[in-house]
C-alpha positions as CSV (number, residue, x, y, z in Angstrom):
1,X,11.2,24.6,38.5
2,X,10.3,23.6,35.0
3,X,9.1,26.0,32.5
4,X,8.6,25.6,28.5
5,X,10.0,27.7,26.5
6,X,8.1,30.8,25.9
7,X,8.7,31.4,22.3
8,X,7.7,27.8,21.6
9,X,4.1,28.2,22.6
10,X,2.1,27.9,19.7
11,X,-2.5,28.8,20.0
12,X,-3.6,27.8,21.9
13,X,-1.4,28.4,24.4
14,X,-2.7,25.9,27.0
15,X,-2.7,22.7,24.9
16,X,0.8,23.8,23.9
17,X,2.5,24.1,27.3
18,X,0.7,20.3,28.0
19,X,2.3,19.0,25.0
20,X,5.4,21.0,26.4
21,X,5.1,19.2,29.6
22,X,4.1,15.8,28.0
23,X,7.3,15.8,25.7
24,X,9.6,16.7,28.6
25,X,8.0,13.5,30.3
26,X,8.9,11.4,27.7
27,X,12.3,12.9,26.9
28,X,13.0,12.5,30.7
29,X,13.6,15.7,31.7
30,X,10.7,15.5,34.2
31,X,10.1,12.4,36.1
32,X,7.5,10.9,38.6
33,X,7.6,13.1,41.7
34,X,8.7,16.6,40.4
35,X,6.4,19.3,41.1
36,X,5.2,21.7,38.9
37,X,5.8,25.5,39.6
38,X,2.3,26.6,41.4
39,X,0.2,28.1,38.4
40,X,0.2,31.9,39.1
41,X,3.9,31.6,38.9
42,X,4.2,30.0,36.2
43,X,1.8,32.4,34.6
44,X,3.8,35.4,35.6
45,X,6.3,33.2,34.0
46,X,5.4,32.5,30.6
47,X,3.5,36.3,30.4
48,X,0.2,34.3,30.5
49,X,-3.4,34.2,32.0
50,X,-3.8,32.1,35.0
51,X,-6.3,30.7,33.7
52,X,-4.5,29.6,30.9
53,X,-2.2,27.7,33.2
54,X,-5.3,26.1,34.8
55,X,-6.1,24.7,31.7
56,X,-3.1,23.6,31.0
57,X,-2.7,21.9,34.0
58,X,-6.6,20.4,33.6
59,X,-5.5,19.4,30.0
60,X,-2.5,17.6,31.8
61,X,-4.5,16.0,34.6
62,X,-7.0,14.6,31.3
63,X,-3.8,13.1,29.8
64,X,-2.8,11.0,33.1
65,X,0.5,13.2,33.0
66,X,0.1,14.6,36.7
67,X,-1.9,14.6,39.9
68,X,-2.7,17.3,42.2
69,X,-2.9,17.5,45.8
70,X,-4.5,19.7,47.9
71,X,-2.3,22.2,49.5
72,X,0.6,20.5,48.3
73,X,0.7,21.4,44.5
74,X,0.8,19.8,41.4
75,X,3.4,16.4,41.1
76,X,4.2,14.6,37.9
77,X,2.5,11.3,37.7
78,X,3.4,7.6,38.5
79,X,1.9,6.6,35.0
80,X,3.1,9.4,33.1
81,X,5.1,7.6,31.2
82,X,3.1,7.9,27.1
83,X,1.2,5.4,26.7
84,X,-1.2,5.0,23.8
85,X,-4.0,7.3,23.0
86,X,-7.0,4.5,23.1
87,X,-6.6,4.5,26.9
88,X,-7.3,7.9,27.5
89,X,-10.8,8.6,26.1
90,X,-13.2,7.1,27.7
91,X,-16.6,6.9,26.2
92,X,-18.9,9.8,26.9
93,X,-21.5,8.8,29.4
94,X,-25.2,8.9,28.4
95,X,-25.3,9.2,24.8
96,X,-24.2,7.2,21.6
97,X,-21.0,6.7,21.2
98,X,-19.1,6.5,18.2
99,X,-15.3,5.2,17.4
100,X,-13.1,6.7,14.8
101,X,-10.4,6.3,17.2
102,X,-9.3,2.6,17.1
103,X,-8.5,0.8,14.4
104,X,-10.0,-2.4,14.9
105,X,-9.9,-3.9,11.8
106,X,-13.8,-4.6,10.8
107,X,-13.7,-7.4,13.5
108,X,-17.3,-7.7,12.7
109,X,-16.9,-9.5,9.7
110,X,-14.1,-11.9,10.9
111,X,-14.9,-15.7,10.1
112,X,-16.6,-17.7,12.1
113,X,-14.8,-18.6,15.1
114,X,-17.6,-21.3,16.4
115,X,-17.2,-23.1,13.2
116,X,-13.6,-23.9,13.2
117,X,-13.6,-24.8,17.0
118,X,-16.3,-27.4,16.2
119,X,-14.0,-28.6,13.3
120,X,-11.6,-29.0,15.6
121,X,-13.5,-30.7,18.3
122,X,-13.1,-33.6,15.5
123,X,-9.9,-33.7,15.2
124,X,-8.3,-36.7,17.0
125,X,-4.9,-34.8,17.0
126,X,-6.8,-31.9,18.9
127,X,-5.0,-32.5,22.4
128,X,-1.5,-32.1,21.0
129,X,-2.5,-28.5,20.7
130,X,-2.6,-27.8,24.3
131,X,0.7,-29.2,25.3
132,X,4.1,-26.8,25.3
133,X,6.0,-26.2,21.9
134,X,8.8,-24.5,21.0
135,X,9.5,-20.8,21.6
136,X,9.2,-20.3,17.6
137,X,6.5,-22.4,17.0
138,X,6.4,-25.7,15.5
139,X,8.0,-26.2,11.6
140,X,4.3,-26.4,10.5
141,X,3.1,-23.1,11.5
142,X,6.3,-21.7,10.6
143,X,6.0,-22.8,7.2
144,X,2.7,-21.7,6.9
145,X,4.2,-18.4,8.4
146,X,6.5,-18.1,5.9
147,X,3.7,-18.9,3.3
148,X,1.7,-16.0,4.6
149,X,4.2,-13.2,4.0
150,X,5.2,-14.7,0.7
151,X,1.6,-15.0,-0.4
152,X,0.3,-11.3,1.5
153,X,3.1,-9.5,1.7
154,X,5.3,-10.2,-1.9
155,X,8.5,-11.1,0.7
156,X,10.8,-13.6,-0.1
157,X,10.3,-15.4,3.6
158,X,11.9,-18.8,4.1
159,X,10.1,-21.2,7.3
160,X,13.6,-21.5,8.6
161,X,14.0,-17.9,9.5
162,X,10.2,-17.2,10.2
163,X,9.1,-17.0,13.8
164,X,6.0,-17.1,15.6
165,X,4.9,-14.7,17.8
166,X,1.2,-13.5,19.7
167,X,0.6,-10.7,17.1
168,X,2.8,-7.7,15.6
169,X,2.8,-6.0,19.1
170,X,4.8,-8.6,20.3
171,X,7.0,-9.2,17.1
172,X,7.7,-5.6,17.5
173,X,9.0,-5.9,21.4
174,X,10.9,-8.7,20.6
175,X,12.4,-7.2,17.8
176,X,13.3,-4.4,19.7
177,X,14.8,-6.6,22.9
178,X,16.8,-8.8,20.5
179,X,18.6,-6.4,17.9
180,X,19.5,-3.6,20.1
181,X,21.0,-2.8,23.5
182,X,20.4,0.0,26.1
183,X,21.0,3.2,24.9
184,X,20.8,2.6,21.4
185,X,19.3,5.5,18.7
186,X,16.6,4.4,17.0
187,X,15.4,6.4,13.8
188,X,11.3,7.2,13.6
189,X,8.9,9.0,11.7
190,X,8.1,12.3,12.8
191,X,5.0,11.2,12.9
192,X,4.2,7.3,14.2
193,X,2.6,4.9,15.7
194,X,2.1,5.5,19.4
195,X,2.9,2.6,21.1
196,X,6.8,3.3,19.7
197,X,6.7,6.2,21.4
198,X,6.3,4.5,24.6
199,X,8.4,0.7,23.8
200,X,11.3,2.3,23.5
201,X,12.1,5.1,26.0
202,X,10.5,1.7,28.2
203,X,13.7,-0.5,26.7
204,X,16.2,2.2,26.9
205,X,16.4,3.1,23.5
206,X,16.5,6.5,22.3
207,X,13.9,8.1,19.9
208,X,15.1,10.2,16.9
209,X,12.5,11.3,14.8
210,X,12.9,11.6,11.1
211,X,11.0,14.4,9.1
212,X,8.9,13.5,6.3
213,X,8.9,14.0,2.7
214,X,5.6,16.6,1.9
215,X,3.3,17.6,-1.6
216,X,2.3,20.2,-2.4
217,X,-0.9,19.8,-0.6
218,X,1.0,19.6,2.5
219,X,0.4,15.6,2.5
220,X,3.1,14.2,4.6
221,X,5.4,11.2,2.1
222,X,7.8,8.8,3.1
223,X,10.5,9.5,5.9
224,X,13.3,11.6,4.1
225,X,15.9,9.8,2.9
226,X,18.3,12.9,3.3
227,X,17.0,14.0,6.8
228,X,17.6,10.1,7.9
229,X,21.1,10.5,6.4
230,X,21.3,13.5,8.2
231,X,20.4,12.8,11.2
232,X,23.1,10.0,11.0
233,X,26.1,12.0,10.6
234,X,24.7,13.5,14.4
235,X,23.6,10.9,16.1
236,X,24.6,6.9,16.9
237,X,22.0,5.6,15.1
238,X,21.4,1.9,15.4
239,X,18.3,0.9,13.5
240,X,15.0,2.6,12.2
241,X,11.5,1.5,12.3
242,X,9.4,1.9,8.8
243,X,5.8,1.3,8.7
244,X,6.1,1.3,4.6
245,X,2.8,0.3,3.2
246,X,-0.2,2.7,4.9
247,X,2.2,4.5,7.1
248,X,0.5,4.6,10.5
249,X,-1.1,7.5,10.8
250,X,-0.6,9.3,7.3
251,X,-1.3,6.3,5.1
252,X,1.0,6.8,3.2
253,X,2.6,3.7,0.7
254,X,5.9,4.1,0.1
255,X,6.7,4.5,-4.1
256,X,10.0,2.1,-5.2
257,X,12.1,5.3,-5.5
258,X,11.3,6.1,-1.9
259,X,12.5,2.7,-0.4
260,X,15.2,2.3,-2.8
261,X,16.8,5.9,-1.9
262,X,16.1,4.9,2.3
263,X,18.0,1.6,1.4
264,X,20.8,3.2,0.2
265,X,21.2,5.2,3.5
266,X,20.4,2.1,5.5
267,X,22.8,0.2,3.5
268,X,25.3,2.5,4.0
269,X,25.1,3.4,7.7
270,X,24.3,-0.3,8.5
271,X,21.4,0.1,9.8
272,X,19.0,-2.5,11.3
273,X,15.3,-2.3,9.6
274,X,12.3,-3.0,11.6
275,X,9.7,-3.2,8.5
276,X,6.3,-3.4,10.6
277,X,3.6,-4.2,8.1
278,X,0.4,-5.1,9.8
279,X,-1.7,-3.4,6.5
280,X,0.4,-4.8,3.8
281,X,-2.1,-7.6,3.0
282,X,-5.0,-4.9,1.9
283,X,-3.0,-3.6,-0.4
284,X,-3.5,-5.0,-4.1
285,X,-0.5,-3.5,-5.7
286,X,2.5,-4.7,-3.7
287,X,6.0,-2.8,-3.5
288,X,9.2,-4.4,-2.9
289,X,9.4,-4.9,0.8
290,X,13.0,-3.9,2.4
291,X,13.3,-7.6,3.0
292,X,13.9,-7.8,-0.5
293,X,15.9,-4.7,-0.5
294,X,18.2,-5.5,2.6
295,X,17.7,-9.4,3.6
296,X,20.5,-9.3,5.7
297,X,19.3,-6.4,8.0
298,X,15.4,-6.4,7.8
299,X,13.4,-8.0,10.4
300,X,9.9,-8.1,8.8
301,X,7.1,-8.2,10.5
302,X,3.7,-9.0,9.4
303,X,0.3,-10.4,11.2
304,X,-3.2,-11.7,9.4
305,X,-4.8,-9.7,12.6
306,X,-6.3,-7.0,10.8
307,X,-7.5,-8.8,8.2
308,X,-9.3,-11.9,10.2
309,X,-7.9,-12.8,13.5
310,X,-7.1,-10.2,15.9
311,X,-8.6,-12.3,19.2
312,X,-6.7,-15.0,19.0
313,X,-3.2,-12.5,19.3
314,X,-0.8,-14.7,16.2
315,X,1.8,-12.6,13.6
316,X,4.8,-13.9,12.0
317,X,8.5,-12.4,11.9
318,X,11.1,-13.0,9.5
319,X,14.7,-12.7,10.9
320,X,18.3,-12.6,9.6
321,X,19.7,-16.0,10.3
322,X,22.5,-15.0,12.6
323,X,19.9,-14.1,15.3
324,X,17.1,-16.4,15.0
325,X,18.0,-18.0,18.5
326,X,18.5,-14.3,19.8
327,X,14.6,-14.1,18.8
328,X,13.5,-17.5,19.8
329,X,14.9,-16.7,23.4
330,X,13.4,-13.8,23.9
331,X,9.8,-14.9,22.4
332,X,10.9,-17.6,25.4
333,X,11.3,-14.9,27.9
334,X,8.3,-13.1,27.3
335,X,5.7,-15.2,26.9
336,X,6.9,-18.9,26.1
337,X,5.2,-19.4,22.9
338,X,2.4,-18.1,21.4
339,X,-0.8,-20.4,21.4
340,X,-0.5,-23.5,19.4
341,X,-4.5,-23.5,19.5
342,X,-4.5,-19.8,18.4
343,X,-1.9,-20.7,15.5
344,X,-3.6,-24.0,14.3
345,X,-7.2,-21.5,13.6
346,X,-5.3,-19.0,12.1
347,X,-3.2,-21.6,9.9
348,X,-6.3,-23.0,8.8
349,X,-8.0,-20.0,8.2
350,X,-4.9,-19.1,5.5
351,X,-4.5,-22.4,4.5
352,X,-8.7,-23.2,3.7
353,X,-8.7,-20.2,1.8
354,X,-11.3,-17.8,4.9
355,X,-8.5,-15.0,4.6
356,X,-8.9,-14.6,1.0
357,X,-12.1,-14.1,1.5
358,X,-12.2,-12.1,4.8
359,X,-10.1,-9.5,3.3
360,X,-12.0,-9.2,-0.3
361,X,-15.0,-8.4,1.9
362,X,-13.3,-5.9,3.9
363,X,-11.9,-4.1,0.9
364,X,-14.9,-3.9,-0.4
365,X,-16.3,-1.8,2.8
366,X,-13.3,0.0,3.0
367,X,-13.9,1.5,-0.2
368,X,-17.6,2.3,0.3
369,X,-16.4,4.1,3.7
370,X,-13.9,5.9,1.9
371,X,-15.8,7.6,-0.4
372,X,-18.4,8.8,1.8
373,X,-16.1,10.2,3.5
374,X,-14.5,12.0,0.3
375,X,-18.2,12.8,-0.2
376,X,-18.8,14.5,3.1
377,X,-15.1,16.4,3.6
378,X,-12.8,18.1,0.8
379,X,-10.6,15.4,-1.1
380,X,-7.7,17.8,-0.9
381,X,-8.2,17.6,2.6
382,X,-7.5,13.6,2.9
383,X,-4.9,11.3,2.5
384,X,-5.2,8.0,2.1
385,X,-7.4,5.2,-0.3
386,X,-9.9,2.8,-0.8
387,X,-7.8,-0.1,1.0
388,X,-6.4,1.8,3.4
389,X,-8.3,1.6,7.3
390,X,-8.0,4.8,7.7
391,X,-7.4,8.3,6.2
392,X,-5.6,11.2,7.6
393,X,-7.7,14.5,7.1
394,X,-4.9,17.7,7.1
395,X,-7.0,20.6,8.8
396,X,-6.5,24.4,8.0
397,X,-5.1,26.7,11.4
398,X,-8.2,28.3,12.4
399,X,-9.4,24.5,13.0
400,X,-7.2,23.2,15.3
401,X,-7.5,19.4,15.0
402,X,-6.4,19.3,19.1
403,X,-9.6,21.4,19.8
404,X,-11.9,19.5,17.0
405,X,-10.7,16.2,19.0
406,X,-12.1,17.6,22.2
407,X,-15.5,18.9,20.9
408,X,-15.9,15.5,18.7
409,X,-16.0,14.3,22.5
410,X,-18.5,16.2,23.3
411,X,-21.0,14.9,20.6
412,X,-20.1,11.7,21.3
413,X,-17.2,10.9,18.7
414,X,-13.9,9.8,19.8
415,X,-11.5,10.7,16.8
416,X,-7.4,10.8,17.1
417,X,-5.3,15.1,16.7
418,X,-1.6,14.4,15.6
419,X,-0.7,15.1,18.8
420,X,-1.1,11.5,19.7
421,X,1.4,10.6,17.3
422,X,3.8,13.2,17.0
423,X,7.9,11.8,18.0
424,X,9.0,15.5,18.4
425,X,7.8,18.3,20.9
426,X,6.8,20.6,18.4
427,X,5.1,20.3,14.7
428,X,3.1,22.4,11.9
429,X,1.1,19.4,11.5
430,X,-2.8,20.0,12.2
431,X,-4.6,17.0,11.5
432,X,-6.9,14.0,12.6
433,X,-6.5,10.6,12.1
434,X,-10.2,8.9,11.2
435,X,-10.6,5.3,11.6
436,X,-13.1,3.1,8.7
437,X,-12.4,-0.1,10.2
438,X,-13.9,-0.1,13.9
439,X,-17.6,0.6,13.7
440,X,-19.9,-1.7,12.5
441,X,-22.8,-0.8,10.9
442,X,-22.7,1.7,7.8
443,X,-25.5,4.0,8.9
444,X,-23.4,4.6,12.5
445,X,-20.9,5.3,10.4
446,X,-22.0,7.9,8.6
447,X,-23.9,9.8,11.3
448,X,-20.3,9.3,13.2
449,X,-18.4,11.6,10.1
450,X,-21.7,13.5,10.1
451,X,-21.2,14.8,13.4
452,X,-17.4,15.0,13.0
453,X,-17.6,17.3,10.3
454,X,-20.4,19.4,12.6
455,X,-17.3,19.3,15.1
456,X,-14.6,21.0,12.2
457,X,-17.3,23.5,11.3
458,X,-17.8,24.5,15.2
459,X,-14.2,25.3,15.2
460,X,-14.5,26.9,12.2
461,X,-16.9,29.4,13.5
462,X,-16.3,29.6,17.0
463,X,-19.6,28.1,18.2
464,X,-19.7,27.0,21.7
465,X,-19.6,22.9,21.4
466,X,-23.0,21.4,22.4
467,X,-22.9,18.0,24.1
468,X,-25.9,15.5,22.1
469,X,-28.4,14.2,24.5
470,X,-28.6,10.9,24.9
């Protein structure tokens, strides 16, 4: 019967032994079917409250991890495989609700969609658009491809080795299929984007998470150079996935130093880079990217979603030579192509000069959000900047950013703990991850971080969280 370890259960105890149980899922020690020890067992157990267990197990149910059944017992769960965060909180019925969950990118403020489809409707070669195409797109929209991360991402991208693909979710999956076989160890941050967690394990790859680089505030860096070459004299290790620019979810932008010393590992190991870079164009200063660094090894992939398009699913990947038809078969397999229609707006949009302008606009909001959220919380408290869509707020113990995300709920505000996006079972990390980019209007916005910080100083105090009335 399974059974966390007891001296590895941190306070609370019953969000602890449902992380326990949620990393054992992933790791596949526990799989759909097995039943969980009956709770006043497992209490007697772990030298806990039943009523801790109940919890734990409610906190598990919550999390689509397992079901129960009545006077059977408690089974793992056919979809308790991770799967990202955004699924699992639904709005709060009844009352406003306010997202600092997803990061969606300011979608409000897009260009205009109708516009360009009327310019289309003019356009006598219109009806070539809706006929099939190669897997990685045509030599136009490669080109313009290739211009893109040339022009947004400082990368030295030629058209013959960019690809098409239906945004950076995609390029990522493909990426994934076409560089690496079953079984293969792939390198991670300690703390990353969520759907990695899930793509993987899902492809047969194996997750090794890499620790972090920290300041003396505690602000978590780039992934360690040492621990990755580390962690390579222990383990196979295949490739690793970087997020460089605005690390997803500490924001943090790699320096030169930091790539340059990660290069030399890579380099040395011969590693394959997966350099996902969906924020990269927000950023004015650019670094070198690790195309530059390693253009034999770097798959780079980048996507004007964010900044202008996300609807209409387009992103660009840059590929060492000796695999392009590796990538254009299995863009093939999985979806055919990507929209020609979709492609033509978004080449347009680049091309006429709309993301330019998109993306001036949304820095400019960025910025404002930014600081009235440095106005509202401690700076020392957040990491991140005025073009970054998000900040990372560390939060002291007593404020446990797992319990802050549950009474945020309860007043109507979905926000992201690290527990969302931590690659290992168990971290020191307490913090919350705070989207500026999904709601629309300003003054939402602000009553949204308003009653956030209402949630932090509940903790803080151990008030009983009070739902809002709606």
């Amino acid at each position: 019967m399974w059974k966390p370890a007891p001296n590895k259960l941190t306070s609370p105890k019953y969000l602890s032994i449902a992380t326990a149980l949620e990393h054992d899922i992933q790791t596949g020690r526990l799989v759909e079917g097995d039943r969980l020890p009956p709770q006043r067992e497992l209490a007697y157990q772990l030298g806990v409250t039943l009523g801790t267990i109940t919890r734990a197990y409610a906190e598990a149910e919550r999390r689509k991890l397992v079901r129960g059944e009545t006077g059977r017992g408690t089974y793992i769960a056919k979809t308790s495989s991770t799967h990202s965060p955004l699924n699992l909180m639904p709005n709060t019925e009844g009352i406003q609700s306010y997202d600092l969950a997803r990061n969606l990118g300011m979608a409000h403020l897009n260009p205009d969609l109708g516009s360009m489809l009327r310019e289309l409707s003019e356009d006598p070669l219109v009806n070539s658009l809706n006929e099939y195409g190669p897997s990685e797109g045509t030599p136009q929209h490669r080109e313009i491809g290739a211009h893109f991360l040339s022009e947004f991402y400082s990368a030295p991208a030629r058209p013959s080795q960019t690809l098409v693909t239906c945004g950076a979710q995609h390029g990522i999956q493909i990426a994934l299929q076409a560089m690496f076989n079953r079984g293969d160890a792939i390198a991670v941050d300690a703390m990353i984007y969520p759907p990695i967690l899930s793509v993987l394990p899902a492809l047969g790859l194996q997750i090794v998470p890499i620790d972090a680089e920290c300041d003396a505030n505690g602000h978590m860096g780039a992934m360690s150079a040492d621990a990755l070459e580390d962690a390579c004299s222990k383990h196979d290790i295949r490739g690793v996935f970087l997020i460089p620019n605005a690390q997803n979810p500490t924001t943090h932008t790699m320096t030169s130093k930091e790539r340059q010393r990660l290069a030399a590992v890579i380099e040395r190991h011969n590693l394959t880079v997966i350099e996902d870079d969906p924020y990269t164009p927000f950023i004015s200063q650019k670094q070198e990217s690790f195309l530059e660094l390693l253009p034999e090894s770097t798959v780079l992939i980048g996507s004007p979603s964010k900044v202008m398009s996300a609807g209409l699913r387009t992103g660009y990947i840059h590929v060492p030579n000796n695999v392009k038809t590796a990538f254009a078969n299995a863009i093939g397999e999985s979806t055919w192509m990507a929209s020609p229609l979709n492609v033509e707006i978004v080449s347009r949009w680049i091309m006429g000069g709309e993301l330019q302008a998109t993306l001036q606009i949304k820095r400019d909001l960025l910025k404002h959000r930014y600081h009235a959220l440095k106005a509202m919380f401690p700076a020392v408290t957040l990491q991140g900047g005025e073009e970054k869509l998000f900040t990372w707020m560390q939060l002291p113990e007593q404020q446990n950013a797992e319990l802050v995300e549950q009474a945020a709920l309860l007043r109507g505000v979905e926000v992201l703990s690290h527990r969302h996006f931590q690659a290992v079972p168990r971290t020191d990390t307490n913090a919350l991850r705070i989207s500026l980019s999904t709601i629309a209007q300003d003054t939402h916005f602000e009553d949204a971080i308003s009653l956030l910080k209402d949630s932090i100083d509940q903790l803080g105090s151990n008030q009983t969280p009070r739902p809002m009335v709606g």
